[in-house]
C-alpha positions as CSV (number, residue, x, y, z in Angstrom):
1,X,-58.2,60.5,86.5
2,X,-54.7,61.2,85.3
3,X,-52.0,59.3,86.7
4,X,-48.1,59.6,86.1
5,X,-45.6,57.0,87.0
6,X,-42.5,58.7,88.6
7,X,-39.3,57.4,86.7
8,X,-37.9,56.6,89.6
9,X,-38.6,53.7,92.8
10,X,-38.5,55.3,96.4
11,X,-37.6,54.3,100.0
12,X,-40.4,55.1,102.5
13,X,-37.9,55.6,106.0
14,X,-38.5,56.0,110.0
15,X,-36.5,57.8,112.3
16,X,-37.0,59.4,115.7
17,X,-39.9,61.7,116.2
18,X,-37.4,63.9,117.9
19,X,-34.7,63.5,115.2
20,X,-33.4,66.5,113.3
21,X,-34.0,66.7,109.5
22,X,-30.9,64.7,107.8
23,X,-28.1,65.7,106.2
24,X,-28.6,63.2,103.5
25,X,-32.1,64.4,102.7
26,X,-32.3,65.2,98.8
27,X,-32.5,68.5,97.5
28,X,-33.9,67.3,94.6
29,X,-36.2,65.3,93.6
30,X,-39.0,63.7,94.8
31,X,-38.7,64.3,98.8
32,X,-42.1,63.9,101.3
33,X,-41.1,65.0,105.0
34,X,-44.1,64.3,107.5
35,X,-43.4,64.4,111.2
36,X,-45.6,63.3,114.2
37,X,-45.6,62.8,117.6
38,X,-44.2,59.6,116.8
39,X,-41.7,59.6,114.2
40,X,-39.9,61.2,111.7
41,X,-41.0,59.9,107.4
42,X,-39.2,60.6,105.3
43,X,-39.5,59.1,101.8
44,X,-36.8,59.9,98.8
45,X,-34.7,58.0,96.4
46,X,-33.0,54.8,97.8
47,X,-29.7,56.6,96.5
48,X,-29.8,58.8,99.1
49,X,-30.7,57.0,102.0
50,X,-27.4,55.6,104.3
51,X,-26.9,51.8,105.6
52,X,-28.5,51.7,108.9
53,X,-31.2,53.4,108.5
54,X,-35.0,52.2,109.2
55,X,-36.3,51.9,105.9
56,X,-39.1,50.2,103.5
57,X,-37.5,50.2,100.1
58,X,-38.8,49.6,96.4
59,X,-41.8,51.4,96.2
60,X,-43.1,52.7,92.9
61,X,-44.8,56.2,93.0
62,X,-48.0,57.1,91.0
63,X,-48.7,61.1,90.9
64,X,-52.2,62.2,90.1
65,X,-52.6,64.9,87.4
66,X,-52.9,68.2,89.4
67,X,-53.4,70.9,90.8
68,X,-56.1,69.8,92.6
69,X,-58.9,71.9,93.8
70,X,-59.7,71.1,98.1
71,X,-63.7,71.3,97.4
72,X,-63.0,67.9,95.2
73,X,-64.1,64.7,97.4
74,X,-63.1,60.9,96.1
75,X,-59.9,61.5,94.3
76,X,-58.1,58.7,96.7
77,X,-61.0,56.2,97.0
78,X,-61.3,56.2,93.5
79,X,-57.6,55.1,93.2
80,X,-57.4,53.5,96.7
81,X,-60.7,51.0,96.3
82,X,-59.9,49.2,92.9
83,X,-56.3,48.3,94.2
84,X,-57.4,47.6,97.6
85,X,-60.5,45.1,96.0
86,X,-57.3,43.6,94.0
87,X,-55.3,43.0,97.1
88,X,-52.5,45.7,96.0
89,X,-52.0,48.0,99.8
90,X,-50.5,51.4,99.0
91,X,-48.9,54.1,101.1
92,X,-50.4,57.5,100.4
93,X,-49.3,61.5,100.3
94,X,-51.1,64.4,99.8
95,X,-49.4,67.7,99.3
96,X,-51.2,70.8,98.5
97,X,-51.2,70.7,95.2
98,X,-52.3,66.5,94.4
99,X,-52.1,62.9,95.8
100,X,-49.2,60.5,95.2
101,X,-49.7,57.1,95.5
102,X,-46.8,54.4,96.6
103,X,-46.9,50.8,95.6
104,X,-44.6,48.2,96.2
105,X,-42.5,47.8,93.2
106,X,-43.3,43.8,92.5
107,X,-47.1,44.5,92.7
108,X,-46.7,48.3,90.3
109,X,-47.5,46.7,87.1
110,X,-50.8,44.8,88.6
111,X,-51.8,48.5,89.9
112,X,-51.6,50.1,86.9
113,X,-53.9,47.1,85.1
114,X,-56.2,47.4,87.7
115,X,-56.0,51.1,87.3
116,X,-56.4,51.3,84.0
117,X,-59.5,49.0,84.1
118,X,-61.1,51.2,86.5
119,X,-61.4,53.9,84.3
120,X,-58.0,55.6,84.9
121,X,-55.2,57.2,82.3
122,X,-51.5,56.2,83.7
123,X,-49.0,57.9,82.0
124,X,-44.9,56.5,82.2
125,X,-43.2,53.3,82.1
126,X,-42.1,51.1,85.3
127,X,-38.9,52.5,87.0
128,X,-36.0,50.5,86.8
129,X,-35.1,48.9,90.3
């Protein structure tokens, strides 16, 4: 598996499930919007994201070569299993076209190890904090 670090950290944040989309959200970028029943994520560079807001900053982001095709099974576990056997948790998005993969910034040079040892190619240096 191919793996790119993004050259930049992001800020995983919460608001109300009922909240509108933010006028601060980035128009550029990378920018993941889920909603539920229960909240509002949004996660985006720190840059953009105001004081107050409910956030989980510093994570590192890991992009899997893609497109990839729906009929392909494993693609996670296969990144999700080594770092979770090496004690590294991640926060996980899939979009239609590939799989990111979020890692706490402290803990982003032990996931690419461990991800390299396992077998995988990770592309792009450590983002600057």
């Amino acid at each position: 598996m191919h793996l790119t670090l993004l050259g930049e950290l992001v800020t995983v944040c919460r608001l109300a499930a009922d909240d509108p989309l933010p006028s601060w959200l980035p128009t550029r970028g990378f920018v993941s919007i889920t909603r539920t029943a229960d909240e509002l994520s949004i996660v985006c560079s720190a840059d953009a994201v105001p004081p107050g807001v409910r956030c989980e900053s510093g994570w590192g982001c890991l992009v899997v070569a893609g497109p990839l095709d729906f009929g392909l099974t494993g693609i996670l576990a296969s990144i999700a299993t080594p770092l979770a056997e090496a004690g590294i948790s991640i926060f996980a998005i899939s979009t239609f076209d590939t799989d990111y993969v979020l890692v706490k910034g402290e803990k982003l040079d032990g996931a690419v190890e461990v991800l390299r040892r396992a077998g995988h190619e990770v592309l792009g240096a450590h983002p600057a904090a």
